[in-house]
C-alpha positions in Angstrom: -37.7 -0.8 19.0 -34.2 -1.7 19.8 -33.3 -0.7 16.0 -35.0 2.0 16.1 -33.4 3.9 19.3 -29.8 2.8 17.4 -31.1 4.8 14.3 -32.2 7.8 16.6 -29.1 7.6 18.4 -26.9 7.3 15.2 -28.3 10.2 14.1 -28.2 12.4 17.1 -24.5 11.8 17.2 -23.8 13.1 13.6 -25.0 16.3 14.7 -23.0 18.5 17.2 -24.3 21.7 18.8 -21.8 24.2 19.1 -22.4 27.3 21.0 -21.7 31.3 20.0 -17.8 31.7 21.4 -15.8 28.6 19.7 -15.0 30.4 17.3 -15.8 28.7 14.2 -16.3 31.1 11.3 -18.0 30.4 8.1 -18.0 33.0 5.5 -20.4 32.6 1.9 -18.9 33.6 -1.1 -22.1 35.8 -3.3 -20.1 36.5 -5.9 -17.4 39.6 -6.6 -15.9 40.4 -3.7 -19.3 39.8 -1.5 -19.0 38.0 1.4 -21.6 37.4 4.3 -19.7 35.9 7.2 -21.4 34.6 10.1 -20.2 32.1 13.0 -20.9 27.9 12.5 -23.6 26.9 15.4 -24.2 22.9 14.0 -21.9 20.8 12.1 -22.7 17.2 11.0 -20.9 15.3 8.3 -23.1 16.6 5.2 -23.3 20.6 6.1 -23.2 22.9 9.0 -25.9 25.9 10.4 -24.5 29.5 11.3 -25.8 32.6 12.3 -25.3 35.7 10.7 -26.9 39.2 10.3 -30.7 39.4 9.9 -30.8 41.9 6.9 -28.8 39.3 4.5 -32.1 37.2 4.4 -32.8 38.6 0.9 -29.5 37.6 -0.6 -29.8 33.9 0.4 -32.5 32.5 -1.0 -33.5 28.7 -0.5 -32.0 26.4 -3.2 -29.1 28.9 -3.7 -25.7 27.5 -4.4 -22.5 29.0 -3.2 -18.7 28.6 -2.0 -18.5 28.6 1.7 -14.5 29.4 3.2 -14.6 27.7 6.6 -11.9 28.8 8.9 -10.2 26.7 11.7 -8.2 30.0 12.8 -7.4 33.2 11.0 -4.9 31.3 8.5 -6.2 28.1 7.8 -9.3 27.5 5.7 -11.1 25.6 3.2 -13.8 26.2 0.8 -16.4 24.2 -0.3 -19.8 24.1 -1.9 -23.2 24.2 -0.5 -26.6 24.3 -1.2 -28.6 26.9 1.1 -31.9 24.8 2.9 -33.4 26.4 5.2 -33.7 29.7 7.3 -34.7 30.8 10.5 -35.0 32.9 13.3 -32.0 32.8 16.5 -31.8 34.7 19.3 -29.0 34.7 21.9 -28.5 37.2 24.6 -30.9 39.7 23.7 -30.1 40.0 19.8 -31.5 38.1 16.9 -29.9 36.8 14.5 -30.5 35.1 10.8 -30.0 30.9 11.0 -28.7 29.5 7.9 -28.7 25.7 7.1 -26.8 24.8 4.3 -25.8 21.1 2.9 -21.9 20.4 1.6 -23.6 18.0 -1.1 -24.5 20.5 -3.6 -26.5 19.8 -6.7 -25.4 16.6 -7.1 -26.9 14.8 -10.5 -28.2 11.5 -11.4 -24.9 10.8 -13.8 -22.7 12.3 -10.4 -24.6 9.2 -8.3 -23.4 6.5 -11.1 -19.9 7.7 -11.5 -19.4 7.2 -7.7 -20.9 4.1 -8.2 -18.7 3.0 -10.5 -16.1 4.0 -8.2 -16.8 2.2 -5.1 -17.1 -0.8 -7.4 -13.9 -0.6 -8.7 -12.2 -0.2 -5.1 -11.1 -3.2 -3.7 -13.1 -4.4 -0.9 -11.4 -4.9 3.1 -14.7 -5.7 4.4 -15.8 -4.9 7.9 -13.3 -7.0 10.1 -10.3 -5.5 8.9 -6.9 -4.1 10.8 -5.9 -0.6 8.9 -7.0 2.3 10.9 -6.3 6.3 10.5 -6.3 8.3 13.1 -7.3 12.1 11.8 -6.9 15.0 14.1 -9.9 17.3 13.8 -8.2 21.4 13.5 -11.7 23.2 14.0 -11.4 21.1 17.6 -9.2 20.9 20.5 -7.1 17.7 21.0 -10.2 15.8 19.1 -9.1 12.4 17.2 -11.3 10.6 15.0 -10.4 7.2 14.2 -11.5 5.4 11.2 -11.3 1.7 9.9 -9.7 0.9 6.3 -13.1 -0.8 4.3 -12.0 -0.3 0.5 -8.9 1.2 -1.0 -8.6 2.4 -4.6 -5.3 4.2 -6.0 -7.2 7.4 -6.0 -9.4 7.1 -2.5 -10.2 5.1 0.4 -13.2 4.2 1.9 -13.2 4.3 5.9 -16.0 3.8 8.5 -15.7 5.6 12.0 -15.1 3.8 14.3 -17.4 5.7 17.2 -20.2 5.9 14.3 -19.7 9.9 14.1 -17.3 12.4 12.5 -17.4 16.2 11.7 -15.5 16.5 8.3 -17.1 18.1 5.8 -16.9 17.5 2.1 -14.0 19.1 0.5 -12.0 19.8 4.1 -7.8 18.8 3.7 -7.4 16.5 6.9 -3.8 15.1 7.5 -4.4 11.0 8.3 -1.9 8.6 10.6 -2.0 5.3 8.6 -1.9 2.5 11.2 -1.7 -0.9 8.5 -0.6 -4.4 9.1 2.9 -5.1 7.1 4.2 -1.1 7.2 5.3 1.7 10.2 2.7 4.5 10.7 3.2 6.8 8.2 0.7 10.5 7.8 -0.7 10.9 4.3 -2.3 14.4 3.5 -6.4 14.0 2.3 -9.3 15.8 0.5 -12.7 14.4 2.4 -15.2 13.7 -0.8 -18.4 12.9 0.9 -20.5 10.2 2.9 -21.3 7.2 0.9 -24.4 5.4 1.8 -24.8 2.0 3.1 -24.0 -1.1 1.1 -24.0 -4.7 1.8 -20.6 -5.0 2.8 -20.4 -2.6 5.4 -22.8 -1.9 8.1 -22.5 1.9 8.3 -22.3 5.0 5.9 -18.4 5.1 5.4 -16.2 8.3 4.5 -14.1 8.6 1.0 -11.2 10.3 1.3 -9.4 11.6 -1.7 -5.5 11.1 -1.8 -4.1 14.9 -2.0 -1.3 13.4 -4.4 -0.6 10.1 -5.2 2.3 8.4 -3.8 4.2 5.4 -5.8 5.3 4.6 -2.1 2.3 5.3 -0.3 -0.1 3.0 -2.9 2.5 0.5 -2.5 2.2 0.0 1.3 -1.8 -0.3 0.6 -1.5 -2.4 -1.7 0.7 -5.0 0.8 -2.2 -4.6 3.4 -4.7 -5.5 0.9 -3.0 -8.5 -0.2 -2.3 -9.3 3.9 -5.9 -8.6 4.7 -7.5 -10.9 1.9 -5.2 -13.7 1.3 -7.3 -14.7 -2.0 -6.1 -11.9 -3.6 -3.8 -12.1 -6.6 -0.9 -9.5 -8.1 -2.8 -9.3 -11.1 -5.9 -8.0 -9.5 -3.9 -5.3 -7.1 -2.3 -4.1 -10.6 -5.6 -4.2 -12.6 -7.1 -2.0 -9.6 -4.6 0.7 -11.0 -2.1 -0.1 -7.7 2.1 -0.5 -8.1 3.6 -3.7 -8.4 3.4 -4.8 -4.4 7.0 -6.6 -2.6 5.7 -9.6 -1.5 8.8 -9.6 1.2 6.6 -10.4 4.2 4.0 -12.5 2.6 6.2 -15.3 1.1 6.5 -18.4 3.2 10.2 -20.5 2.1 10.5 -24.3 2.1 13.5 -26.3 1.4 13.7 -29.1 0.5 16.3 -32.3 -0.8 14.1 -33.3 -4.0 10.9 -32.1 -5.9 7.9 -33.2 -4.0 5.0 -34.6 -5.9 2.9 -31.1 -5.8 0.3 -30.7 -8.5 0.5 -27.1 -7.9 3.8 -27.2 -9.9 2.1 -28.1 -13.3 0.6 -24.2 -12.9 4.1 -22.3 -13.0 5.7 -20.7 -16.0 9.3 -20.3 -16.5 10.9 -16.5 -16.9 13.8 -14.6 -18.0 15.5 -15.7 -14.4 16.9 -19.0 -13.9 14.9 -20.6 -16.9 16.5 -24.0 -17.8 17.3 -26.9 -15.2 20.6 -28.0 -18.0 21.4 -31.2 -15.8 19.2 -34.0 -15.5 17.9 -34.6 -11.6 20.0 -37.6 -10.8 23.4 -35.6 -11.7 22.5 -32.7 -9.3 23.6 -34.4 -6.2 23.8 -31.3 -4.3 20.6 -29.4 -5.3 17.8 -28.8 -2.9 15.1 -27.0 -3.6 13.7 -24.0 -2.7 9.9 -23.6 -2.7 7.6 -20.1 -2.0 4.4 -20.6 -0.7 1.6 -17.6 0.1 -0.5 -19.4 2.2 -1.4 -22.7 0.8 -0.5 -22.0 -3.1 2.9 -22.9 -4.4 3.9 -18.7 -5.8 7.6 -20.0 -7.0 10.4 -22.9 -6.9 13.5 -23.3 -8.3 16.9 -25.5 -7.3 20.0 -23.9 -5.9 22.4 -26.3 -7.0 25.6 -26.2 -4.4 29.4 -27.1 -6.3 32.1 -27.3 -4.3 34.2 -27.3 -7.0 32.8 -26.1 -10.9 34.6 -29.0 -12.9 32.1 -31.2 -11.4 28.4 -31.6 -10.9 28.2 -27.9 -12.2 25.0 -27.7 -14.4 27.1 -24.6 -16.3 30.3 -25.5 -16.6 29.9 -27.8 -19.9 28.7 -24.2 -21.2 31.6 -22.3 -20.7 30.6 -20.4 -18.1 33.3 -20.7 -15.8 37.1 -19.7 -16.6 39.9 -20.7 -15.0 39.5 -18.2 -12.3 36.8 -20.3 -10.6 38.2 -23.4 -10.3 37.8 -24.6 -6.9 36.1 -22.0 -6.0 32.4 -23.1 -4.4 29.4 -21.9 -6.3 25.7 -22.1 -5.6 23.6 -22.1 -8.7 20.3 -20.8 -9.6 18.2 -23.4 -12.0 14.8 -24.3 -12.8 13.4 -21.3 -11.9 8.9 -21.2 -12.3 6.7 -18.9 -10.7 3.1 -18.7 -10.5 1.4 -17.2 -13.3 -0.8 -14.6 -11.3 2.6 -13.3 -9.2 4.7 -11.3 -11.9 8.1 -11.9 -11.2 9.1 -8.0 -10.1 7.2 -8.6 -7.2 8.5 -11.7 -5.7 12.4 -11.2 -7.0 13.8 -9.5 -4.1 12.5 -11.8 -1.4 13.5 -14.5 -3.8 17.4 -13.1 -4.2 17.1 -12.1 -0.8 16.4 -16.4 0.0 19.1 -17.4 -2.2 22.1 -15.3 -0.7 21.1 -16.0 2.9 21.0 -19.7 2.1 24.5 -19.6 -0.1 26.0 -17.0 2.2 25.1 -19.2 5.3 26.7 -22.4 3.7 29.9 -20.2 3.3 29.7 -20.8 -0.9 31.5 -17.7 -3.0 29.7 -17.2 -5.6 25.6 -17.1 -6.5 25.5 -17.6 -10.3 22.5 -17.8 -12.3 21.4 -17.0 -16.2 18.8 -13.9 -17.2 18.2 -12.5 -20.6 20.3 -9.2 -21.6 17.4 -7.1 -22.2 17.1 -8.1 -18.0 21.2 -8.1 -17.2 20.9 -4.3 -16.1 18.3 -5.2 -13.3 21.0 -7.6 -11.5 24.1 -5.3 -12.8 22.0 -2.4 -9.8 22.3 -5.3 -7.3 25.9 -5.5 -7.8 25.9 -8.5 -10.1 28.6 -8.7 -12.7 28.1 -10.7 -16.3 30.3 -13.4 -17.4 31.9 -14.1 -20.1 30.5 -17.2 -22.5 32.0 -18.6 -25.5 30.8 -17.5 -28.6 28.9 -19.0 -30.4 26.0 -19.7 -28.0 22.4 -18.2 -27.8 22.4 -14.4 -28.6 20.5 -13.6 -25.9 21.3 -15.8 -23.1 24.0 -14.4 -20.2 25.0 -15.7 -17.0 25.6 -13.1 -13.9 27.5 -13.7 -10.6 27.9 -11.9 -7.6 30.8 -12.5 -4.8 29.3 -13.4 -1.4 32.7 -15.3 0.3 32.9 -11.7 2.4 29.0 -11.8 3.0 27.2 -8.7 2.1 30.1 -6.4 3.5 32.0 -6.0 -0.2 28.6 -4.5 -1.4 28.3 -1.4 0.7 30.3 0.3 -1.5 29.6 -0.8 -5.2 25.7 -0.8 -5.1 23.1 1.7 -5.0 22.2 3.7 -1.9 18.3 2.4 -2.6 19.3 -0.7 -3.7 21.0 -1.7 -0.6 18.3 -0.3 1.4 15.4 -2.2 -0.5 17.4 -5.6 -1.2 20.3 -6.0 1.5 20.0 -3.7 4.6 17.7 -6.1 6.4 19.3 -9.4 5.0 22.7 -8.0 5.6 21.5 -6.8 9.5 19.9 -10.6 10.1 23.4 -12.1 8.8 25.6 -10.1 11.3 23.9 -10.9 14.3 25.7 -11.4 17.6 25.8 -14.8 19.0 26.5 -16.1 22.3 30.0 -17.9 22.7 29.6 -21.8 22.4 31.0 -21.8 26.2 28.5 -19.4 27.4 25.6 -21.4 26.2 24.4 -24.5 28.8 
């Protein structure tokens, strides 16, 4: 009984009775430049009823398909199609009128049901106890907000559930959406509402999908970091198989340091890379090296050894390899070796909050230089950070290069030689976090 006064009440709110004065006007397209307008009367989230003039009963027959142009006001529409079902009689204030019901789920085909299918299978699921919300301002209503939990996300669409259990958009209608997700600011994204999908096992209610209007590299990218918050057992490989941009893991990277490798298991998984690939000094000789681990909750993502040298004539795992000219003599250095990373967690999105780990740590111990060996085809990537390429002795390994960048002034030298974006993706916030104000060591008690 219980269940059944939640089903009546579920569908009672996803109908709302408007009456003959809000306004709402609905206009079918026949064909040429026929038109039979009329004024909306009931709207639920798969069509609408309006009245119009009793002698176009002829001209709209049952089963009929047609555009309907919905207007908010007298400038701002959209158009959609419907499916005419039913007809009746409605009086108001003396005159009758002609009631037409139509459904925004036109003629939709066995192969249209598989392909959207296939689609919600392919999104990537949130499941019901999730923290992304929109917040969608309805324009055929005054001051009306609709809000709307994040279910499934796809590069192309999102799946959403309202959060009161009703809404009034109709297939087809542009809505302007506040995005309210863990890991970014609130940012409004312009949709397409598709249609209600029905219920599945893994959400209680029929959710919404909303179609992105155009697809942002910058947009998808910010999804992508709430999926990979929201269900920690996700991998890279599966956000970039579901058609998504390479995610920043900056905020979902947990750093360890330590004096000497640890006995991890976990370590036997990594890979090495272009970045950092060869340890060159046996364990015992790096007497200053401590390394620095990446975890994403409990999995080990990356570790490598930054190997601090006060001086680069000794304990210097690069100096046997002519790295270093005379320039750098007694001049501390902090040195990237050893580098591995988790198979699953390509490297372009864990290498800023990595470089990012490595200056704050070398800058902090008041070292010079960070040092560290790529590949050339890679050189380029670190040249946009401000990174500068040494000089090696020939003959050595045609593609092997070492790159260094000068940190004795901080991040301050780099305002100037880098890349407007680069600074504001790689340095703004490490460079902020670095020039913090301290209390005087008097002040403190």
């Amino acid at each position: 009984m219980a269940n059944q006064n939640r089903q009546l009440l579920k569908k009672r709110a996803q109908r709302r009775e408007l009456y003959l004065g809000e306004n709402v006007r609905a206009f079918l397209i026949l064909g040429g430049s026929r038109t039979v307008g009329g004024e909306v009367i009931s709207l639920s989230e798969s069509g609408l009823a309006f009245v119009c003039e009793p002698q176009v009963d002829a001209e709209l027959p049952i089963g009929r398909v047609v555009q309907l142009k919905l207007y908010y006001d007298a400038r701002r529409y959209f158009t959609t199609s419907v499916e005419i079902r039913n007809k009746s009689v409605f009086s108001s204030q003396g005159s009758q009128y002609l009631r037409v019901g139509v459904s925004a789920a036109a003629g939709e085909s066995v192969s249209d049901a598989e392909d959207l299918v296939k689609k919600v299978e392919a999104s990537i699921n949130l499941g019901m106890d999730t923290c992304g919300f929109l917040e969608i301002e309805n324009p055929m209503f005054f001051d009306e907000h609709d809000y709307f939990s994040i279910r499934a996300v796809h590069p192309e669409f999102i799946l959403v559930a309202p959060l009161e259990n009703r809404h009034f958009l109709l297939p087809g209608q542009p809505v302007e959406a506040r995005f309210n997700i863990p890991g970014s600011t609130s940012f409004v994204e312009d949709l397409i509402v598709d249609r209600s999908v029905p219920d599945r096992d893994w959400w209680a209610s029929d959710v919404l999908m909303l179609n992105f209007a155009q697809k942002s590299e910058k947009t998808l990218a910010k999804i992508a970091k709430m999926a990979m918050i929201q269900k920690p057992q996700l991998h890279v490989q599966e956000i970039m198989k579901a058609g998504f941009p390479i995610p920043y893991l900056d905020f979902l990277l947990r750093v360890q340091f330590a004096a000497r490798d640890k006995d991890d298991p976990q370590v036997a998984m990594l890979k090495s890379s272009f970045f950092a690939p060869g340890p060159y000094l046996a364990e015992q000789d790096l007497k200053s090296a401590r390394v620095l681990s990446f975890y994403r909750q409990n999995t080990l993502i990356a570790t490598m050894k930054l190997n601090f040298v006060p001086d680069v004539r000794q304990s210097s795992a690069f100096y046997g390899s002519g790295v270093y000219n005379h320039q750098f003599y007694r001049k501390s250095v902090v040195e990237i070796l050893d580098f591995k990373h988790h198979p699953e967690y390509p490297l372009p999105s864990i290498l800023v909050p990595i470089i990012q780990q490595c200056l704050r740590a070398s800058i902090q111990a008041d070292f010079s230089f960070l040092v560290f060996e790529c590949t050339q085809q890679t050189e380029n990537i670190f040249h946009r950070m401000g990174f500068t390429t040494l000089k090696t002795p020939s003959p050595g390994p045609a593609d092997r290069c070492f790159v260094s960048l000068g940190i004795k002034q901080g991040l301050s030298g780099l305002t100037s030689g880098v890349h407007h974006d680069t600074w504001e993706r790689v340095y703004k916030r490490l460079h902020a976090y670095l020039n913090r104000k301290h209390p005087l060591a008097r002040n403190i008690a």
